[in-house]
C-alpha positions, 0 to 999 in steps of 0.5 A, a space after each residue: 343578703 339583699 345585695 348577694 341575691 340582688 347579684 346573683 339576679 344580675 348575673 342571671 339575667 346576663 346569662 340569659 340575655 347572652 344565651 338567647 342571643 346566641 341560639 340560632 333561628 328555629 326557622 331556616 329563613 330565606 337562605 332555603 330559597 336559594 339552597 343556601 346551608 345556614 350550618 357550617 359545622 353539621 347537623 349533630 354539632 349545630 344541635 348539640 349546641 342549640 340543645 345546651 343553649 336551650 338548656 341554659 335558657 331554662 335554667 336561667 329563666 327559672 333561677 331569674 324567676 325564684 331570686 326575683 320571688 325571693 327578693 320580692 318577699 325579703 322586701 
């Protein structure tokens, strides 16, 4: 049971890792100073994917912080 929650903690946190890395800045950078457009895809598909990603985020956060509670307490 230890090494299936111990797993499954593993795999959550690379997912969390790789979702954060993907997400794009918030802020726009210097790029704005010389009218340069970070998004080449448009406004709605840049969104789309930074909301799913946002999403992703959470989930894994809160699967990260319940399996380490979990295994914290079988222990």
């Amino acid at each position: 049971m230890t090494t299936v929650l111990s797993i499954l903690l593993m795999i959550a946190s690379l997912v969390l890792v790789i979702a954060v890395t993907l997400q794009e800045p918030k802020t726009d950078g210097l790029g704005t100073l010389a009218g340069q457009e970070t998004n080449v895809f448009g406004r709605s598909a840049h969104r789309s994917k930074n909301e799913m990603l946002d999403k992703v985020v959470i989930a894994a956060g809160i699967v990260l912080f319940v399996l380490s509670i979990v295994l914290l307490a079988i222990n």
